[in-house]
PyMOL Python script that loads the backbone (N, CA, C, O; Angstrom):
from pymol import cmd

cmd.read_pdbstr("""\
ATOM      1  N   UNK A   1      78.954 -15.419 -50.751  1.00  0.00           N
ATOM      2  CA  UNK A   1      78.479 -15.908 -52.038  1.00  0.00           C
ATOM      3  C   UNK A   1      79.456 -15.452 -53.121  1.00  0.00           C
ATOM      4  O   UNK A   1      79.841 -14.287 -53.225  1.00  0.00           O
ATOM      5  N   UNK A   2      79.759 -16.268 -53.771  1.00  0.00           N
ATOM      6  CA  UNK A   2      81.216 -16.053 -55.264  1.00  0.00           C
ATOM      7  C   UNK A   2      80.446 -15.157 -55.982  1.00  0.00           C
ATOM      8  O   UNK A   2      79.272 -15.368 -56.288  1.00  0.00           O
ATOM      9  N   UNK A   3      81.015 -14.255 -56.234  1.00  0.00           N
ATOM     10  CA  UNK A   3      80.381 -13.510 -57.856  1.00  0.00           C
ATOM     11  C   UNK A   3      80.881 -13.625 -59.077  1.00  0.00           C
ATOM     12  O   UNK A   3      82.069 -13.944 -59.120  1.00  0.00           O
ATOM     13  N   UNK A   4      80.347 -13.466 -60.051  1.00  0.00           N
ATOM     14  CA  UNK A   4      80.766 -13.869 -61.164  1.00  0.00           C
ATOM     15  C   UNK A   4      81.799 -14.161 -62.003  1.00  0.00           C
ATOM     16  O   UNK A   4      81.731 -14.890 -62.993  1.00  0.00           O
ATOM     17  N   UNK A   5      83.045 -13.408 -61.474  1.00  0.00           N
ATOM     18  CA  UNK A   5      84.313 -13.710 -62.031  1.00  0.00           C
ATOM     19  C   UNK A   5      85.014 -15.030 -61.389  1.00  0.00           C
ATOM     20  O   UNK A   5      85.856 -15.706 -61.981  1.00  0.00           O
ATOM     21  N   UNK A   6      84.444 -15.324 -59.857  1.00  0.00           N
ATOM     22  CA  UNK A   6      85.067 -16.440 -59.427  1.00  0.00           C
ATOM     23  C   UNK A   6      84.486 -17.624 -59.474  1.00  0.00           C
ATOM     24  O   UNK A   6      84.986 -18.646 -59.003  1.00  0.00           O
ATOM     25  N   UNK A   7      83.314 -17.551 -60.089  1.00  0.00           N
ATOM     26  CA  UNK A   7      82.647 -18.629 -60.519  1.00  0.00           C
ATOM     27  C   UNK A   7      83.092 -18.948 -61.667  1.00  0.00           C
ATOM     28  O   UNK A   7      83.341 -20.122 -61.942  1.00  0.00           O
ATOM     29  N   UNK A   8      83.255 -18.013 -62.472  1.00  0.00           N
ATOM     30  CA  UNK A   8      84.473 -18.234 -64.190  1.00  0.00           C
ATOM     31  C   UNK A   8      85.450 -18.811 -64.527  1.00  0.00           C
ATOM     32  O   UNK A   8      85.771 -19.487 -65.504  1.00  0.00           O
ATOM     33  N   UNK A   9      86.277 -18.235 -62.917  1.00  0.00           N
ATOM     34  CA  UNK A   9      87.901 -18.466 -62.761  1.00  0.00           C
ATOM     35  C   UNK A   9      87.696 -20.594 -62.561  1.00  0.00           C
ATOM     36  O   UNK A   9      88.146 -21.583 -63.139  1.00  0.00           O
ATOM     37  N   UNK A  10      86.739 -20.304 -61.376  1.00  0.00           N
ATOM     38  CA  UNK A  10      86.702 -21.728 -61.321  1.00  0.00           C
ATOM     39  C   UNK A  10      86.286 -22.459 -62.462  1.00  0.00           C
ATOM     40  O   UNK A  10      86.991 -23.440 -62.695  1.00  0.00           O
ATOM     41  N   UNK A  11      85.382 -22.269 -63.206  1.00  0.00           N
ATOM     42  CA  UNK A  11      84.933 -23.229 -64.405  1.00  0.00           C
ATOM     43  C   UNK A  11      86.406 -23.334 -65.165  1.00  0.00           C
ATOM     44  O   UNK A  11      86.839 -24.478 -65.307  1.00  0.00           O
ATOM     45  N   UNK A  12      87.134 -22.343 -65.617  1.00  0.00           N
ATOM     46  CA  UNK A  12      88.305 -21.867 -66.287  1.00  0.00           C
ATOM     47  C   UNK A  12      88.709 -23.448 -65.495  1.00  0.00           C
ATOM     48  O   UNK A  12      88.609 -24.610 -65.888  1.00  0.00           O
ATOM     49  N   UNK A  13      89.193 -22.838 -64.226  1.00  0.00           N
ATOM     50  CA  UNK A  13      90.041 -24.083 -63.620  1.00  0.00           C
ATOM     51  C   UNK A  13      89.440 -25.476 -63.760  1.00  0.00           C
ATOM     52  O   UNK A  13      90.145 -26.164 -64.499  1.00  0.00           O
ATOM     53  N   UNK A  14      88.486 -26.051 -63.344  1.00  0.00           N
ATOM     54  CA  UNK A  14      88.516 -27.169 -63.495  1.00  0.00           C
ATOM     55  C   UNK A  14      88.090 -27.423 -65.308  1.00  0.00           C
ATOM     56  O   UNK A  14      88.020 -28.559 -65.777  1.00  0.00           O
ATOM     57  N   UNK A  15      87.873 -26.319 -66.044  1.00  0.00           N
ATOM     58  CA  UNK A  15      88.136 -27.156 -67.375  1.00  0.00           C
ATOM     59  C   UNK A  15      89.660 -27.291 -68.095  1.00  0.00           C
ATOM     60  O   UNK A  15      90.059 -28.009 -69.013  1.00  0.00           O
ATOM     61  N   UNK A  16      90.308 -26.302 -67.283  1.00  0.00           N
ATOM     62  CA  UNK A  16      92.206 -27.378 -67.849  1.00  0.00           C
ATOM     63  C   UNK A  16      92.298 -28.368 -67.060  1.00  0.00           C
ATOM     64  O   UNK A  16      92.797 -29.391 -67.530  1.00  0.00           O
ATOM     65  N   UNK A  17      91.855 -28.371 -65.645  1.00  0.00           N
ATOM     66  CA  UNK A  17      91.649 -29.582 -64.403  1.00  0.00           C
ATOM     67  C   UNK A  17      91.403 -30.722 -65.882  1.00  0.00           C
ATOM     68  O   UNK A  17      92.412 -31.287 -66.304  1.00  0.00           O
ATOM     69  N   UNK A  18      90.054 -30.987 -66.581  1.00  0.00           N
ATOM     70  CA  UNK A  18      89.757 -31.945 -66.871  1.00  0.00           C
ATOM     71  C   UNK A  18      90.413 -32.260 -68.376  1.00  0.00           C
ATOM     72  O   UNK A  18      90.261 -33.354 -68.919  1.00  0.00           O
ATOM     73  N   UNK A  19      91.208 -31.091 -69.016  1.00  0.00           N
ATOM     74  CA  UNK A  19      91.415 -31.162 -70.099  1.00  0.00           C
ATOM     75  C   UNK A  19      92.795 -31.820 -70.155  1.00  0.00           C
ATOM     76  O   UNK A  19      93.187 -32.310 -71.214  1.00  0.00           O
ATOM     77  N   UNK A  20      93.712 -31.853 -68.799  1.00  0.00           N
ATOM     78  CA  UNK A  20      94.981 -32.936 -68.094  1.00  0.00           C
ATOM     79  C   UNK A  20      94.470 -33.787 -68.149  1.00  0.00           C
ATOM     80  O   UNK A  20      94.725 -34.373 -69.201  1.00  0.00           O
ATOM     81  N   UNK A  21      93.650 -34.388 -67.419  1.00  0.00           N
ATOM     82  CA  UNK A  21      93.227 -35.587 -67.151  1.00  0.00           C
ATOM     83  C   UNK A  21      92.755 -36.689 -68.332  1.00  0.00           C
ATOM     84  O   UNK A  21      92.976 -37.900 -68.341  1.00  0.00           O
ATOM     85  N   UNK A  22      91.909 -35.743 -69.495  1.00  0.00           N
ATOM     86  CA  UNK A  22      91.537 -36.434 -70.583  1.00  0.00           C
ATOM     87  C   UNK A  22      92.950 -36.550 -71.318  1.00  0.00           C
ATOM     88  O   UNK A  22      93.091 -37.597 -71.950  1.00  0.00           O
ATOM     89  N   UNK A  23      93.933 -35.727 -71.343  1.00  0.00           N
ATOM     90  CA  UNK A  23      94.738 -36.371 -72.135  1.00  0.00           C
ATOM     91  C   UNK A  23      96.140 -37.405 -71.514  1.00  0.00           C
ATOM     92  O   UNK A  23      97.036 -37.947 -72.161  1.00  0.00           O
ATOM     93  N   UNK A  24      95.901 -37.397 -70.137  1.00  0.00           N
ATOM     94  CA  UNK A  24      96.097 -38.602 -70.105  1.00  0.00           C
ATOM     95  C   UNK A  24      95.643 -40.217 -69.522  1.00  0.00           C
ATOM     96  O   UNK A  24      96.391 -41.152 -69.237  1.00  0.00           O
ATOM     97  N   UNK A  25      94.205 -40.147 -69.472  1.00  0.00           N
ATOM     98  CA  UNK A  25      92.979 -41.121 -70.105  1.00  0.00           C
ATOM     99  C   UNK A  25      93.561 -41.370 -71.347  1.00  0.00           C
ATOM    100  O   UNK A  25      93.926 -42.533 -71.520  1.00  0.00           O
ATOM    101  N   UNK A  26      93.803 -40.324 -72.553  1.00  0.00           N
ATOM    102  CA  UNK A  26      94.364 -40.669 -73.682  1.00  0.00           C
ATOM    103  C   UNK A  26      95.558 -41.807 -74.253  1.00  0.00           C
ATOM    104  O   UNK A  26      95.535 -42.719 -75.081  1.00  0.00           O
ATOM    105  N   UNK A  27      96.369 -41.355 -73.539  1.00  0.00           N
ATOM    106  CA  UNK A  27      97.424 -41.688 -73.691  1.00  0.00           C
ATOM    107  C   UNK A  27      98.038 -42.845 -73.072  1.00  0.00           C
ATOM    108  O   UNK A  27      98.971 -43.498 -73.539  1.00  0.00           O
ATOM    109  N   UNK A  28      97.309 -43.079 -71.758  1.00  0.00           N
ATOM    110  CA  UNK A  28      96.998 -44.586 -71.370  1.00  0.00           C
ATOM    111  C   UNK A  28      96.060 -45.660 -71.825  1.00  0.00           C
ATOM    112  O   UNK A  28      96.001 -46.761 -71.277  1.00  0.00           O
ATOM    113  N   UNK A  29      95.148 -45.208 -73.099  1.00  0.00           N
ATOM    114  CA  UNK A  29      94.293 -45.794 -73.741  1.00  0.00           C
ATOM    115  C   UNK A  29      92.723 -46.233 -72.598  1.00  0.00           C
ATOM    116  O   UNK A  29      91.842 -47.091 -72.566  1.00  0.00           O
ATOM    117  N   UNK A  30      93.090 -45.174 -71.914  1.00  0.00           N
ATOM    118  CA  UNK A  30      92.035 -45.573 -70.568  1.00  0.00           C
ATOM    119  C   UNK A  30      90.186 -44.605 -71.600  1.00  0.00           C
ATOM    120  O   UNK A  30      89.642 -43.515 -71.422  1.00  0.00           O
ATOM    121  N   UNK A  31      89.898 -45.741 -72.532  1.00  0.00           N
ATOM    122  CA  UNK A  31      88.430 -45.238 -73.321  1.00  0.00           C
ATOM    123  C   UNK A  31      87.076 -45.058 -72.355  1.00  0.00           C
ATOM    124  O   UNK A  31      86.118 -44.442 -72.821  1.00  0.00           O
ATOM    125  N   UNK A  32      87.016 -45.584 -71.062  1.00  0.00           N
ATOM    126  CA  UNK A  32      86.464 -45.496 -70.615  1.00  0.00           C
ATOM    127  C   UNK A  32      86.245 -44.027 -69.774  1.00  0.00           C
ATOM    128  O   UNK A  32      85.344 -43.213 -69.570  1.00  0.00           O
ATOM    129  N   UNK A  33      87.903 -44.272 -69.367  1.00  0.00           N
ATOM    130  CA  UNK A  33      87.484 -43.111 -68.604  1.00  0.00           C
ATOM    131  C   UNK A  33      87.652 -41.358 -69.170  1.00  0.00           C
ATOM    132  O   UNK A  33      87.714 -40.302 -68.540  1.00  0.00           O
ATOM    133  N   UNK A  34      87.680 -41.623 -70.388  1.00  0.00           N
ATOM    134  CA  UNK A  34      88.178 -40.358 -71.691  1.00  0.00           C
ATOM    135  C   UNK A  34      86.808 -39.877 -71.852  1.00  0.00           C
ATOM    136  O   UNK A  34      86.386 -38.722 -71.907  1.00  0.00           O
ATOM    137  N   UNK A  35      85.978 -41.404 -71.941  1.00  0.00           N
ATOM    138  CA  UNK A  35      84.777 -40.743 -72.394  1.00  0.00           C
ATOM    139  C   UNK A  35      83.760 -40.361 -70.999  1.00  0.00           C
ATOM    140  O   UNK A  35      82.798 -39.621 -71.208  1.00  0.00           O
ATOM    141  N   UNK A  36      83.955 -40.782 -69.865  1.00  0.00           N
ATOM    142  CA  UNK A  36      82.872 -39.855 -68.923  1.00  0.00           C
ATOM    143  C   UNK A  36      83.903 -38.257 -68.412  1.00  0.00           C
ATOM    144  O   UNK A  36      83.404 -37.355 -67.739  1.00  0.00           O
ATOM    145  N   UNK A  37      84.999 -38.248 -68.798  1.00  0.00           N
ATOM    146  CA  UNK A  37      86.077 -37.021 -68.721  1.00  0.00           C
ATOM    147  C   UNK A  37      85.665 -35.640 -70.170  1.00  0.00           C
ATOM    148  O   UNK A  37      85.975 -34.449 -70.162  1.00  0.00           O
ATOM    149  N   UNK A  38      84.912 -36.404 -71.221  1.00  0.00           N
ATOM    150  CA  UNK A  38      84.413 -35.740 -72.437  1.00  0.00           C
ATOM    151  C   UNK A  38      83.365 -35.053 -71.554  1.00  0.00           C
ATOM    152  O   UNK A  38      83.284 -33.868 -71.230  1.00  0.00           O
ATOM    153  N   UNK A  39      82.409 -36.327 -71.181  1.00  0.00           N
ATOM    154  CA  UNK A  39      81.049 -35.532 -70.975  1.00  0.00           C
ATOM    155  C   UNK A  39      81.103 -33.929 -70.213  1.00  0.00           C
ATOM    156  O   UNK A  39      80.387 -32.967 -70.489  1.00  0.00           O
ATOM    157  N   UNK A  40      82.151 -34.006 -69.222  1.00  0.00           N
ATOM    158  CA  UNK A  40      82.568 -33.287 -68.496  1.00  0.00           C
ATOM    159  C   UNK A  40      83.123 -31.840 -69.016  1.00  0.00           C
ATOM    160  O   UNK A  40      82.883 -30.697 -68.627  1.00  0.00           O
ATOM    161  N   UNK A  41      84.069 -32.417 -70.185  1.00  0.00           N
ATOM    162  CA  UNK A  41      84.412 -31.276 -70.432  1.00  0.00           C
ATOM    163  C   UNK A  41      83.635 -30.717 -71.570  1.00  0.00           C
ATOM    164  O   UNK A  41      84.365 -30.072 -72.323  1.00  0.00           O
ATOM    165  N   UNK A  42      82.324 -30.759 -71.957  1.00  0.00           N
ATOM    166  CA  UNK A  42      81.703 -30.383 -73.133  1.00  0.00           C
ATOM    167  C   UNK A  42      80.820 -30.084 -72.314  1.00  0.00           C
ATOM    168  O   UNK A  42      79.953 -29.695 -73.096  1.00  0.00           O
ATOM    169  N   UNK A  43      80.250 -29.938 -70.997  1.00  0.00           N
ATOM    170  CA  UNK A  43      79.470 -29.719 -70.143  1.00  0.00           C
ATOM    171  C   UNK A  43      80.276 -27.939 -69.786  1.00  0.00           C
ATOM    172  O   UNK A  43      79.850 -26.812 -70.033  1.00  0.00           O
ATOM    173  N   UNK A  44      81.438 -28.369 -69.188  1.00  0.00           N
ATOM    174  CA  UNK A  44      82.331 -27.150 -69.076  1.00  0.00           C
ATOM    175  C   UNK A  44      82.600 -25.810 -70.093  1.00  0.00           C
ATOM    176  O   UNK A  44      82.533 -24.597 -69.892  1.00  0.00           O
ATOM    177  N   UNK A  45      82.901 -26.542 -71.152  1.00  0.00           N
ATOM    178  CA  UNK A  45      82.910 -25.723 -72.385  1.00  0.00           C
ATOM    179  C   UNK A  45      81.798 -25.082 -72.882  1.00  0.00           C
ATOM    180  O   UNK A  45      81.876 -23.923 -73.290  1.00  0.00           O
ATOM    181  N   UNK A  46      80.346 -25.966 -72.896  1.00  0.00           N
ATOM    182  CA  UNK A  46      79.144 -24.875 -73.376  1.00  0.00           C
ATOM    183  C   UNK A  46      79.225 -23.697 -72.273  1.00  0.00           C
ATOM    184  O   UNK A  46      79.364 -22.490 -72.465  1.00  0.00           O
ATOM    185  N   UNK A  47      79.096 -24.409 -71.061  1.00  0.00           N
ATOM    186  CA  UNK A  47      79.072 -23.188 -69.756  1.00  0.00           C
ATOM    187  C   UNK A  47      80.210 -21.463 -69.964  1.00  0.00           C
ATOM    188  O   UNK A  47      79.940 -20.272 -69.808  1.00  0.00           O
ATOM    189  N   UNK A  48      81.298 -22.105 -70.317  1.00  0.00           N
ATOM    190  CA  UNK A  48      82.114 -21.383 -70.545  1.00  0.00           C
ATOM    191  C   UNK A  48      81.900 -20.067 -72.017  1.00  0.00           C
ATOM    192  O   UNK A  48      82.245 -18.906 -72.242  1.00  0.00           O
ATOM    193  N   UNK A  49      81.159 -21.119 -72.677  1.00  0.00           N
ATOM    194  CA  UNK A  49      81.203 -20.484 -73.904  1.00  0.00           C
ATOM    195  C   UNK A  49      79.882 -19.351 -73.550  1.00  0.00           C
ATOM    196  O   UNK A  49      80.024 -18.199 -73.960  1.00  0.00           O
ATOM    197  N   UNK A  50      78.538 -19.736 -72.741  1.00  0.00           N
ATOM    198  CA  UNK A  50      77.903 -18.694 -72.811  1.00  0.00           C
ATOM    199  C   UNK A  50      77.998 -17.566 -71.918  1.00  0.00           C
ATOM    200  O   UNK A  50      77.330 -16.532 -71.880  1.00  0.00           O
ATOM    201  N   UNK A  51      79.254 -18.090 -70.989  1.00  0.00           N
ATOM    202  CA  UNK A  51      79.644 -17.174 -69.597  1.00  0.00           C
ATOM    203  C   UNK A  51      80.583 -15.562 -71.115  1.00  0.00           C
ATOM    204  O   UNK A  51      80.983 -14.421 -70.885  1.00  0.00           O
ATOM    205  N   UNK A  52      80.538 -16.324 -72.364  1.00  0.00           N
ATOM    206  CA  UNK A  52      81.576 -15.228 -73.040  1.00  0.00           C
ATOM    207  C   UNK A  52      83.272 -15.330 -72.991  1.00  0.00           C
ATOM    208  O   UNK A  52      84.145 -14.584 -73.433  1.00  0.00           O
ATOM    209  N   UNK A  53      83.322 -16.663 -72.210  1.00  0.00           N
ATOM    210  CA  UNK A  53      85.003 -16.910 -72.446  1.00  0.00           C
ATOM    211  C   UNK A  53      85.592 -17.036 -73.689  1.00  0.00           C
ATOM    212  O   UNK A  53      85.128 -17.772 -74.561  1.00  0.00           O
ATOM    213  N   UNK A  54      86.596 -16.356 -73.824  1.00  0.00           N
ATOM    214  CA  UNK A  54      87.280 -17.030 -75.524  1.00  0.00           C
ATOM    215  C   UNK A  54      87.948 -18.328 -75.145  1.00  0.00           C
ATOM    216  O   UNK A  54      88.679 -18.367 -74.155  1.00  0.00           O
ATOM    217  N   UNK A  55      87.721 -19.426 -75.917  1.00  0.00           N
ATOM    218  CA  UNK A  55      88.236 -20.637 -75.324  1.00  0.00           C
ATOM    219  C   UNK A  55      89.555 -20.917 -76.505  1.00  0.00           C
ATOM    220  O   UNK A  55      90.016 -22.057 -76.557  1.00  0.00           O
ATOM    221  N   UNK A  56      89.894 -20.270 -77.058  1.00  0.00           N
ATOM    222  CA  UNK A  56      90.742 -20.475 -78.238  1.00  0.00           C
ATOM    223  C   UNK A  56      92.365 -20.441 -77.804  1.00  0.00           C
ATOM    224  O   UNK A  56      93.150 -21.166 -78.416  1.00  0.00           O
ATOM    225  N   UNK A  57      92.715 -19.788 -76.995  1.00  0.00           N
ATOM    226  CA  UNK A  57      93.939 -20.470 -75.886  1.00  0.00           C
ATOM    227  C   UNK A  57      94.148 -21.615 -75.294  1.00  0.00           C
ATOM    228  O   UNK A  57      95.135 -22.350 -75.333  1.00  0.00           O
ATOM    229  N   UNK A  58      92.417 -21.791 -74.336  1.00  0.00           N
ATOM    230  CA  UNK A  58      93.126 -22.513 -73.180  1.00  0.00           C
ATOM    231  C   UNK A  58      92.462 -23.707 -73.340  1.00  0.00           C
ATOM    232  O   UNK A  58      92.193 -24.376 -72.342  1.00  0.00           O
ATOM    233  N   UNK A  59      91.987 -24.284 -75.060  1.00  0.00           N
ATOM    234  CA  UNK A  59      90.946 -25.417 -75.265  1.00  0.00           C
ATOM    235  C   UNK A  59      92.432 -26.346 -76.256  1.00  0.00           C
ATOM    236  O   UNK A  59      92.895 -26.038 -77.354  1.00  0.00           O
ATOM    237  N   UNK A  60      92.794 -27.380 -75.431  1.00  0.00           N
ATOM    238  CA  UNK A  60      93.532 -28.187 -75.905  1.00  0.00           C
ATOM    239  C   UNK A  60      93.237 -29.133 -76.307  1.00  0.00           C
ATOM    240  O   UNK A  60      93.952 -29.882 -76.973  1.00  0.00           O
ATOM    241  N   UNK A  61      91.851 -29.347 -75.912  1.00  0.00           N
ATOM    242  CA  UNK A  61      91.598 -30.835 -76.863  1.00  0.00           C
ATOM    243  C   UNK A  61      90.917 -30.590 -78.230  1.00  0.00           C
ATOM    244  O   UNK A  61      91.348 -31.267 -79.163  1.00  0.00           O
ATOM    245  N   UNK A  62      89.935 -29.734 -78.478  1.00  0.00           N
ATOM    246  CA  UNK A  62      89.046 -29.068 -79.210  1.00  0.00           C
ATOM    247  C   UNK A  62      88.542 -30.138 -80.072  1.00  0.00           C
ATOM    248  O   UNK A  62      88.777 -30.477 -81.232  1.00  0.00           O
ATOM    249  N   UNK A  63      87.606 -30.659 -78.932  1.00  0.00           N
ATOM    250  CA  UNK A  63      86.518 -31.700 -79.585  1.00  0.00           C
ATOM    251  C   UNK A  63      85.365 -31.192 -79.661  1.00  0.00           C
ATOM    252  O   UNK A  63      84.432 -31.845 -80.129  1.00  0.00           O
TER     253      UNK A  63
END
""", "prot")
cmd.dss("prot")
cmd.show_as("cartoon", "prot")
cmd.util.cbc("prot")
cmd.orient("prot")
């Protein structure tokens, strides 16, 4: 069973995982898929935020 730091590490990871991906959804003008890639990462980010991560580094889109 993961304990708590590697459950972190992973959220950590797949929220730059999704924060690549949305920007380039972006940049291919792909709106569709930017916006179920949002839901995702604002799903990630509250999680993150009450796990106590500082997201002020590794938050590149900061929507």
């Amino acid at each position: 069973m993961p304990n708590g730091l590697e459950i972190t590490k992973a959220a950590i990871d797949d929220f730059n995982d999704i924060q690549e991906y949305m920007l380039l959804a972006k940049k291919e003008n792909a709106a569709e898929t930017y916006a179920k890639l949002k839901k995702k990462y604002l799903s990630l980010k509250a999680i993150l935020t009450v796990a106590g991560v500082n997201l002020t580094d590794i938050d590149e889109i900061k929507e």
